[in-house]
N, C-alpha and C positions, 0 to 999 in steps of 0.2 A: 034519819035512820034508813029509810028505804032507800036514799040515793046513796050513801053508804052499802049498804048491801048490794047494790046493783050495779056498782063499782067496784067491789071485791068480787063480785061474781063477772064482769068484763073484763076488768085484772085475769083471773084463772082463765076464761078462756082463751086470753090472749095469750097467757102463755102457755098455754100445753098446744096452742097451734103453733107458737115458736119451737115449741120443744120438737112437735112432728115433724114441722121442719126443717130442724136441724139435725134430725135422723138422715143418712146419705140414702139417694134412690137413684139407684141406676137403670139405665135404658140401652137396649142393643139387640142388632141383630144377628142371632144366632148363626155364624157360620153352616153349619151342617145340616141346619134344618129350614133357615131359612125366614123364621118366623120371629117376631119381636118377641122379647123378654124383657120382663120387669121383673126388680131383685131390690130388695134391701143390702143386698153385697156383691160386690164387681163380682164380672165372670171368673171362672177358675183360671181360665189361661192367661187372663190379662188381656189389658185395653188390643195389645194387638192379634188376638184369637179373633175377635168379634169384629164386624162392622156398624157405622153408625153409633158409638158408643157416645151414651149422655151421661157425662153425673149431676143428680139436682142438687148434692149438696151445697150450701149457701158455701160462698168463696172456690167454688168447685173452679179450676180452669175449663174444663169442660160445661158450658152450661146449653140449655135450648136454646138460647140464640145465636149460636151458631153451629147447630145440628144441623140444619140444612147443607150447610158447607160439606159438611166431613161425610153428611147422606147423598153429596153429588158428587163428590172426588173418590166413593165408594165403589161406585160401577166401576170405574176405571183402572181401579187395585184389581177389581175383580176380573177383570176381562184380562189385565197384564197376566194376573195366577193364575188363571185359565188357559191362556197361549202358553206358558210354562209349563203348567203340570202337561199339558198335550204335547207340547216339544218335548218333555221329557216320556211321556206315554210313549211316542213315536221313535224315538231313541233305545226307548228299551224292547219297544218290538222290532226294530232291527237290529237289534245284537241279539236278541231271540232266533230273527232269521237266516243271520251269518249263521250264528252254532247251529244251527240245524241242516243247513248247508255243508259245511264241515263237517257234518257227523254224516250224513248222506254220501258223502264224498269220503270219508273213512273205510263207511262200511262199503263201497262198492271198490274200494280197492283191496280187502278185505277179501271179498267174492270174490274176485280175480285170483287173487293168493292163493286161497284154498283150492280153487277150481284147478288152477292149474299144478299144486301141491297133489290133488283128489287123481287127476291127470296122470303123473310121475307113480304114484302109487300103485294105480289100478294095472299100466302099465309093465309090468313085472321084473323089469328092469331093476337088477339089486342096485339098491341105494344103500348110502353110508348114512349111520346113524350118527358118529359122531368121529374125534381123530383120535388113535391112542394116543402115548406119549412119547411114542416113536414117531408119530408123525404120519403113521398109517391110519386107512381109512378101517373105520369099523361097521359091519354090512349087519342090515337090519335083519331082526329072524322074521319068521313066519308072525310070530305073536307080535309082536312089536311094528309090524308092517299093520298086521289088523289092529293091532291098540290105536296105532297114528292116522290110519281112513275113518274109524270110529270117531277119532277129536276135529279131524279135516272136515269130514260129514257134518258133525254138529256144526261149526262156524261156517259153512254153508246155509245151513237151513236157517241161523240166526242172520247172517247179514246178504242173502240171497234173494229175499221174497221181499 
């Protein structure tokens, strides 16, 4: 009787330690932060979010015997998306600094225009606002010379300083 009980009780525990076992447990290192994680369920993004990624489940392809492999071929993913994302970092901060060049170079021909528009204006010299439909020129008035120094001045004072 006793070896019977002691048999049904090594039975049970033999199997609810198959059964733990045959629960999946995954292992990996967390891209973003850097530090290992252990889960009863792969990571959200998939095997390729993570590095060093193990599963212990039995018939797992991935198993610990050869996590060292996939934790030393790791660095080298890493350091390739690291020369990437900074070739791409550096890419995108010179297309930053063309356009900013460009727009430097806008506004200073910009300042030219109006300066010498500001110029013409101040000048007194009647100027033509516009052509009628005959072909003649049409001469600015008094208000209309002051309306257009008023608009000339402001895009000075924006693209001037």
């Amino acid at each position: 009787m006793k070896h019977t009980t002691a048999l049904i009780l090594a039975l049970a525990l033999g199997a609810s330690s198959v059964s733990a076992l045959a629960q999946a447990r995954f292992e990996w290192i967390d891209n973003t932060t850097g530090k290992k994680v252990f889960s009863d369920r792969p990571p959200a993004g998939g095997r390729e979010s993570v590095r060093g990624f193990v599963d212990h489940a039995p018939g797992a392809s991935a198993s610990k015997g050869n996590a060292p492999a996939e934790a030393a071929s790791a660095p080298g993913v890493d350091k390739e998306l690291e020369a990437k994302k900074r070739a791409a970092e550096e890419a995108e901060a010179a297309q930053q600094k063309e356009a900013e060049r460009q727009r430097a170079a806008q506004r200073a021909d910009n300042c030219k225009r109006a300066r010498q528009a500001r110029d013409s204006l101040d000048s007194g010299v009647p100027m033509a606002a516009r052509v009628d439909e005959k072909g003649e020129p049409v001469l600015l008035t008094d208000a209309q010379r002051a309306e257009e120094s008023k608009r000339v001045r402001a895009i000075i004072e924006e693209n001037c300083n």
